[in-house]
C-alpha positions as CSV (number, residue, x, y, z in Angstrom):
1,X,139.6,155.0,-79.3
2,X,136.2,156.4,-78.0
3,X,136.3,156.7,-74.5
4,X,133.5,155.1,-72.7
5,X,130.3,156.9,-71.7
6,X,131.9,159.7,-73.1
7,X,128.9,161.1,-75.8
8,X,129.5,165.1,-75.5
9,X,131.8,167.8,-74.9
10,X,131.0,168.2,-71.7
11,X,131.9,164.8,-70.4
12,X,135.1,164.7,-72.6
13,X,136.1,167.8,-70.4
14,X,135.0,166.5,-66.7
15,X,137.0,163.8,-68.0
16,X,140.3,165.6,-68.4
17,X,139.2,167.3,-65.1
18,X,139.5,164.0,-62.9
19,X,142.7,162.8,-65.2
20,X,144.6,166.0,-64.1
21,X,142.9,166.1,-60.5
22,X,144.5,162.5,-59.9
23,X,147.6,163.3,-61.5
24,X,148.1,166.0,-58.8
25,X,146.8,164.0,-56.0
26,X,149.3,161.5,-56.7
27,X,151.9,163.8,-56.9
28,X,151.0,164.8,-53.5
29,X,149.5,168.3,-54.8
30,X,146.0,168.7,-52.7
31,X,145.7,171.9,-52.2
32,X,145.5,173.0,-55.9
33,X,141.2,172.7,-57.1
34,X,141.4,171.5,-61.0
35,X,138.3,173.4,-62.1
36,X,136.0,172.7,-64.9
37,X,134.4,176.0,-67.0
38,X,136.4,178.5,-65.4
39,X,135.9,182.2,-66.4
40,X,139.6,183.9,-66.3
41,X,140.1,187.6,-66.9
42,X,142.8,188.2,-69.5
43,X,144.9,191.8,-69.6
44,X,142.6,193.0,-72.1
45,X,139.6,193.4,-70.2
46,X,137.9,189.9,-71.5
47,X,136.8,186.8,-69.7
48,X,137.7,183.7,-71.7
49,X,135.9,180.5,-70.7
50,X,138.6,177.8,-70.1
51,X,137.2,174.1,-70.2
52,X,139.7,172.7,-67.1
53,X,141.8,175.1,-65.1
54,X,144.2,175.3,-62.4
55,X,146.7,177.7,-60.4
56,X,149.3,177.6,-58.3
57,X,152.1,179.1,-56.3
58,X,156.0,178.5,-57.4
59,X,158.9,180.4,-56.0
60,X,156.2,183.4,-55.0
61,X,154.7,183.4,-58.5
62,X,151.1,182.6,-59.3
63,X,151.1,180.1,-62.4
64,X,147.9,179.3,-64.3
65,X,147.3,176.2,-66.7
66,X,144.7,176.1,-68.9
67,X,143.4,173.4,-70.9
68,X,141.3,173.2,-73.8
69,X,139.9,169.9,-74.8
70,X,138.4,169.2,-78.1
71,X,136.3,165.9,-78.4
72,X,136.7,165.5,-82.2
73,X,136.5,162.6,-84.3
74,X,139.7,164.1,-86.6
75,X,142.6,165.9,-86.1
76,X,143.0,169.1,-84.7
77,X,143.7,172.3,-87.0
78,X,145.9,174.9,-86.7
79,X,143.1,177.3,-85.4
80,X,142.6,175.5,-82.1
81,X,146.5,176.1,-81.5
82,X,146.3,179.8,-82.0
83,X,143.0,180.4,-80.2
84,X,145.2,179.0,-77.1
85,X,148.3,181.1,-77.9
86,X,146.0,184.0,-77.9
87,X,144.6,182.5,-74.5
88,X,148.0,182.2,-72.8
89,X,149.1,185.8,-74.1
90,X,146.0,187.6,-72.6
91,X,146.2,185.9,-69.1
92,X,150.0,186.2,-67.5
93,X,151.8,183.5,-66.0
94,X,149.8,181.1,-67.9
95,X,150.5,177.6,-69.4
96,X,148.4,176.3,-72.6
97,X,147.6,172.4,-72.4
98,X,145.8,171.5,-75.8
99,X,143.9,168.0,-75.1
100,X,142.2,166.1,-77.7
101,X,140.6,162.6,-78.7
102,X,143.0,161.7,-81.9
103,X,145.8,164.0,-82.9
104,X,147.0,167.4,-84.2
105,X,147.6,168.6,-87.8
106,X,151.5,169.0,-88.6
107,X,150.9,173.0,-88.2
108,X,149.9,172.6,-84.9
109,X,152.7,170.4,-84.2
110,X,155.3,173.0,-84.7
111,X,153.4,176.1,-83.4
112,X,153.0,174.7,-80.3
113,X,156.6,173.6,-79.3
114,X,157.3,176.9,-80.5
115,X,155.4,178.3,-77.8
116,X,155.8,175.3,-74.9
117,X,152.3,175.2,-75.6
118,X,151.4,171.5,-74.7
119,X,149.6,168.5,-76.5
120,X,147.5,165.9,-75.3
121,X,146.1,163.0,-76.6
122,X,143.1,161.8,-74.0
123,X,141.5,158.5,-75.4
124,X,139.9,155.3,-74.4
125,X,142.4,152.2,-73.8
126,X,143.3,150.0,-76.6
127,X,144.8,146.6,-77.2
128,X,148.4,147.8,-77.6
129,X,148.6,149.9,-74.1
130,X,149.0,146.3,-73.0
131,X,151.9,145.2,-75.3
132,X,154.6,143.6,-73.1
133,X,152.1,142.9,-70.3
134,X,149.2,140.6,-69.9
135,X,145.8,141.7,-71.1
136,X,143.5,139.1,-70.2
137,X,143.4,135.4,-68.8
138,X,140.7,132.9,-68.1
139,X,141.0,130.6,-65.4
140,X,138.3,127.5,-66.1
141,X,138.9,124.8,-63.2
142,X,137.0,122.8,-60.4
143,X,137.1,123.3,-56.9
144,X,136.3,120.3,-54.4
145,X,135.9,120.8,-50.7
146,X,136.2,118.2,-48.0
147,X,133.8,119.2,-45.3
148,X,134.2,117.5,-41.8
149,X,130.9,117.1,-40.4
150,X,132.5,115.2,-37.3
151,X,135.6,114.9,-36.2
152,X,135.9,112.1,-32.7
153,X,139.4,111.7,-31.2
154,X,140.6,108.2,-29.3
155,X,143.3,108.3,-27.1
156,X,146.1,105.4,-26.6
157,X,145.3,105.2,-22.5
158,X,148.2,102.7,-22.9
159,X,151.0,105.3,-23.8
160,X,153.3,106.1,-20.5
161,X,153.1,109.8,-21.1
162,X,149.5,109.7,-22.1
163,X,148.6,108.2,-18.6
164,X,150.8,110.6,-17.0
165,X,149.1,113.7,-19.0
166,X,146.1,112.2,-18.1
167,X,146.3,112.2,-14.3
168,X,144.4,116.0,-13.4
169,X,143.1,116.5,-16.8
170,X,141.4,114.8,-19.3
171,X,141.3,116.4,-23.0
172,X,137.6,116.1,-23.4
173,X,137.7,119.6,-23.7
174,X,140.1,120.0,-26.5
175,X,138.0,121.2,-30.2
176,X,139.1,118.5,-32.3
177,X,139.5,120.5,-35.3
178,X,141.5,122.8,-33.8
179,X,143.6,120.4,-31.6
180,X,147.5,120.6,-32.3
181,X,149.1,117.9,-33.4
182,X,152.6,116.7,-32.9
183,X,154.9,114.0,-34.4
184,X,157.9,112.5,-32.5
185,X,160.3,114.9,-34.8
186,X,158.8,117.6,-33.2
187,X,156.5,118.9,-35.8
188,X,153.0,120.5,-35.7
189,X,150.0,120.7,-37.4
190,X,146.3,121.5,-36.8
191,X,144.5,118.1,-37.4
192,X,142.3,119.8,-40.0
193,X,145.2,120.4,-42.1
194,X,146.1,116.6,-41.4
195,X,143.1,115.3,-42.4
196,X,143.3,117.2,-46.0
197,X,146.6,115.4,-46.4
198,X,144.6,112.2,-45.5
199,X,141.2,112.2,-46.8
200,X,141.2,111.1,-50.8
201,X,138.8,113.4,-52.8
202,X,136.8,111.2,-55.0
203,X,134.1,113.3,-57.1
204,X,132.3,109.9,-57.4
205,X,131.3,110.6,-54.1
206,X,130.2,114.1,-54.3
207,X,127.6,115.2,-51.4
208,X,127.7,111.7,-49.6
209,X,128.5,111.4,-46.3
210,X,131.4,108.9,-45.6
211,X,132.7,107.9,-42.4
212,X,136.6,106.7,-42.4
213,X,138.8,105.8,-39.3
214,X,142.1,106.8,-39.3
215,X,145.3,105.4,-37.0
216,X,147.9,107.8,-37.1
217,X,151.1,106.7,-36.0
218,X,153.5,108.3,-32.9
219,X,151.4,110.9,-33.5
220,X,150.1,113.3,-30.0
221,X,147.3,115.9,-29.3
222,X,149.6,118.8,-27.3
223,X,147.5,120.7,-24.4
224,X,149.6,123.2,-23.1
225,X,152.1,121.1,-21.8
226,X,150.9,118.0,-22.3
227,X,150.7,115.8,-24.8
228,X,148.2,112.5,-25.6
229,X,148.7,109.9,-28.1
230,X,146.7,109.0,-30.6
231,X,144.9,106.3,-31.2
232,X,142.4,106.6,-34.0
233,X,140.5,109.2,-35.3
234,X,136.9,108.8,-36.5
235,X,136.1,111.2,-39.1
236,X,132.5,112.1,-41.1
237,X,133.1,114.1,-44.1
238,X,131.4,115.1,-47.2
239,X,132.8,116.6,-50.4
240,X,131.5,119.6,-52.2
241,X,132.0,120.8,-56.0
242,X,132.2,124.7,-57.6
243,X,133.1,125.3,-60.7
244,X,135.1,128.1,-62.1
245,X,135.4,130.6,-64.5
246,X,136.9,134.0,-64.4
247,X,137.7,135.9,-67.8
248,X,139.6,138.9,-66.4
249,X,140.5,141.9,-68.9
250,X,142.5,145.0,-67.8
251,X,140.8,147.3,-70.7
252,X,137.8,146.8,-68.4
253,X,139.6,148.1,-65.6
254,X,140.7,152.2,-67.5
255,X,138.2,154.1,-68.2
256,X,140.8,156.8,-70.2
257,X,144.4,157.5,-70.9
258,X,146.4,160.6,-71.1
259,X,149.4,160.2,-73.4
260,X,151.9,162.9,-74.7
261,X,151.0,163.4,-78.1
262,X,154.8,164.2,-79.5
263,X,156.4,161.7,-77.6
264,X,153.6,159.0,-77.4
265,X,154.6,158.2,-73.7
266,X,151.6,157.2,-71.3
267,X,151.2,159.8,-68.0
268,X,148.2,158.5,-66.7
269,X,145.4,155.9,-66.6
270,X,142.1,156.8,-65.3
271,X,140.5,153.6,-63.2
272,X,136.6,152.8,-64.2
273,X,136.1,153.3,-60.5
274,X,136.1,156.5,-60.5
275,X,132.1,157.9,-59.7
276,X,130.2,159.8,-63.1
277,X,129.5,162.7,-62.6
């Protein structure tokens, strides 16, 4: 699979590059630089350009890994495996990483686990990266919206407690919206999360405004420590109406994949989020 954006050789290495600089990052490795056209001075005396490179220190040892990435439309000959042999012979304490866009010929196969030389497939994501696991949905659906435009309280000035409550503050102040209610089994709610239980959405009526009165029953506004019964509550409400529809594919979501090439297994994903270069 063609990876996407991906028209020269150039890109196909600055995309191994970010695949090997995130595989250290999230290894917790952020000191090493994974650099693209290196120049690397072999034993012999000669530079060879390496397309991605990296070193590091182990156990007081400078390591080197070089990687060679070939953006071909068929599979890699046995050349391309010795070129790298002769890459990781001239420059000690080297590690050969041979990366490529569909596979390797049987020759290079064998030559390479010979010489722990390894072999990389780097492609764009397919169908069956996703077998076991969902791909894609679509979610198609309506969303209606009550939308209080008023909301007027009435208290039961006939209550005992209410009249009690009432004496030194009166809950004219109180956001109706946002008042707490409470039922005689000790429960609360906000009253906008009563009124959704209470209002009937009809899409008949969508974008009118309707006025309804409703009388809850034993039902208080709480205050601090106070508490007021209700009598009715005069709401103005209008519905609203969005429709939905979300198609949602994860192929859209990797912009490559690095998988072993022997063993097939997956070792990393590169997100589309990541910024050209």
């Amino acid at each position: 699979m063609k990876i996407e954006g991906v028209k020269t050789s150039t890109d196909y290495e600055k995309v191994a590059q970010r695949v090997y600089s995130a595989i250290l990052a999230a290894q917790g490795i952020d000191t090493v630089d994974v650099r693209h056209n290196v120049g690397v001075l072999g034993r012999s005396g000669v530079e060879h350009q390496i397309d991605v490179y990296w070193k590091f220190r182990y156990a007081g040892i400078e390591h080197k890994v070089l990687i060679e990435c070939k953006h071909y439309s068929q599979t890699i000959d046995l050349i391309h495996a010795r070129n790298m042999l002769g890459l990781v012979t001239d420059i000690p304490n080297s590690q050969g990483v041979l990366v490529t866009t569909v596979g390797f010929q049987a020759g290079v196969v064998n030559l390479c686990a010979h010489y722990g030389i390894g072999l990389k497939r780097l492609r764009g994501p397919q169908g069956s990266d996703w077998d076991g696991y969902i791909q894609k949905f679509d979610v198609h659906g309506d969303i209606y919206r009550t939308e209080y435009l008023s909301v007027n309280l009435t208290i039961d000035e006939s209550d005992p407690e209410t009249v009690s409550s009432l004496q030194g503050a009166a809950p004219h102040s109180i956001d109706a919206l946002n008042a707490v209610l409470q039922g005689n089994s000790g429960e609360t709610r906000t009253i906008s999360s009563w009124l959704d239980s209470c209002i009937t959405v009809d899409p008949q009526k969508i974008g009118e405004v309707v006025d309804v009165v409703l009388t809850p029953v034993d039902t208080y506004i709480t205050e601090g420590l106070k508490r007021f019964k209700l009598k009715s509550v005069k709401v103005q409400h209008t519905l609203s109406h969005h429709q939905i529809d979300i198609n949602f594919d994860a192929m859209d979501l990797v912009k490559a994949v690095l998988e072993d090439f022997n063993s097939g297994e997956i070792e990393h994903t590169l997100s589309t989020n990541i910024t050209e270069i």
